[in-house]
N, C-alpha and C positions, 0 to 999 in steps of 0.2 A: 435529483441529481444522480445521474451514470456512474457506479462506481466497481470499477472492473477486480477480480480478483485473480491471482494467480498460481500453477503448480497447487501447496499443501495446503493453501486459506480456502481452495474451491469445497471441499469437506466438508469445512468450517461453519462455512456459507451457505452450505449448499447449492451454490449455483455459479455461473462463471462471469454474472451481471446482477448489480441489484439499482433497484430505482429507490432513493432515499430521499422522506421527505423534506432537506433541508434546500431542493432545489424551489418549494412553494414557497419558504422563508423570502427565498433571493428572490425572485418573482415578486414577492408583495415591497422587493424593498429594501427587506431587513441585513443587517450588515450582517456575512456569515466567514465564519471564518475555517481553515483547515483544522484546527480547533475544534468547531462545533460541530464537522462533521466525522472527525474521531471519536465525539462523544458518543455523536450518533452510533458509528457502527457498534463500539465498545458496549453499547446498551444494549444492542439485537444480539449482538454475539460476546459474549461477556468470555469467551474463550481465545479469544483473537489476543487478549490484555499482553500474556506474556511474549506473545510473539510482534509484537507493536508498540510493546513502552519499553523500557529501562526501568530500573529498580526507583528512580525520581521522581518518577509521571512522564519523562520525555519521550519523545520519536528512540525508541529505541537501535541499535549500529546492525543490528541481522534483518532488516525489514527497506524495503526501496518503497517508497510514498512518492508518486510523481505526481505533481499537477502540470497538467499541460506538457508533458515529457520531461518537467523539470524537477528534479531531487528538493522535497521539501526540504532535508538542512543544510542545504546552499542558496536558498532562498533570504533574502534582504532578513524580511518578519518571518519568517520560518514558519510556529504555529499559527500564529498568526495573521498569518499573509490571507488576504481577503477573497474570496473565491465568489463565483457566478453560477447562474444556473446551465449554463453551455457548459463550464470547465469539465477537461476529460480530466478522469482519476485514474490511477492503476497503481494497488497495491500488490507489491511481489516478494513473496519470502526469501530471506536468503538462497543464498548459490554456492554449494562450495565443489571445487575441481574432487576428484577421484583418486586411486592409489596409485597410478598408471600401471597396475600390472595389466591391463586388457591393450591389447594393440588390434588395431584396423586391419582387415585382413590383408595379407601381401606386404605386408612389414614385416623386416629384419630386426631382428634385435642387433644392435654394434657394439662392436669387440672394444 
């Protein structure tokens, strides 16, 4: 299975794509879940944990997990939720806006 990473996880990772083997699971069959494939990653990169769970074991609130362009925890079965060996992945660290002191050039500051 394709499982794209993004921004600070590429480090992490090493790379900006990994092919994981839980896509041969879904090929033979076997029921796999977005679950079993954060286990997966969580075992290759055991450094990923804090930036991808919560203090619980859950989808931790700084991290976007899509499958198929959809937010794992607005998903029906969230963890759950039963994935294939086509499903696109894309995990993306948080995002946070700036201090706005820098301005675009040819911009005024207003009075």
């Amino acid at each position: 299975m394709q499982v794209r990473f993004y921004a600070t996880f590429r480090p992490i990772v090493g790379a900006a794509s990994v092919d994981l083997p839980v896509r041969a699971k879904a090929r033979e069959g076997a029921a796999v879940s977005v679950r079993d494939l954060l286990d997966e990653i969580l075992g290759r990169w055991p450094a990923l944990r804090p930036h991808l769970l919560d203090e619980a074991g859950g989808l931790g609130r700084r991290v976007l997990f899509l499958i198929d362009g959809r937010a794992v925890r607005y998903l029906e079965r969230g963890l759950d939720t039963q994935i294939g060996p086509d499903t696109r992945v894309d995990v993306f660290p948080a995002v946070a806006g700036g201090s706005g002191a820098r301005r675009a050039p040819g911009v005024r500051e207003e009075c």
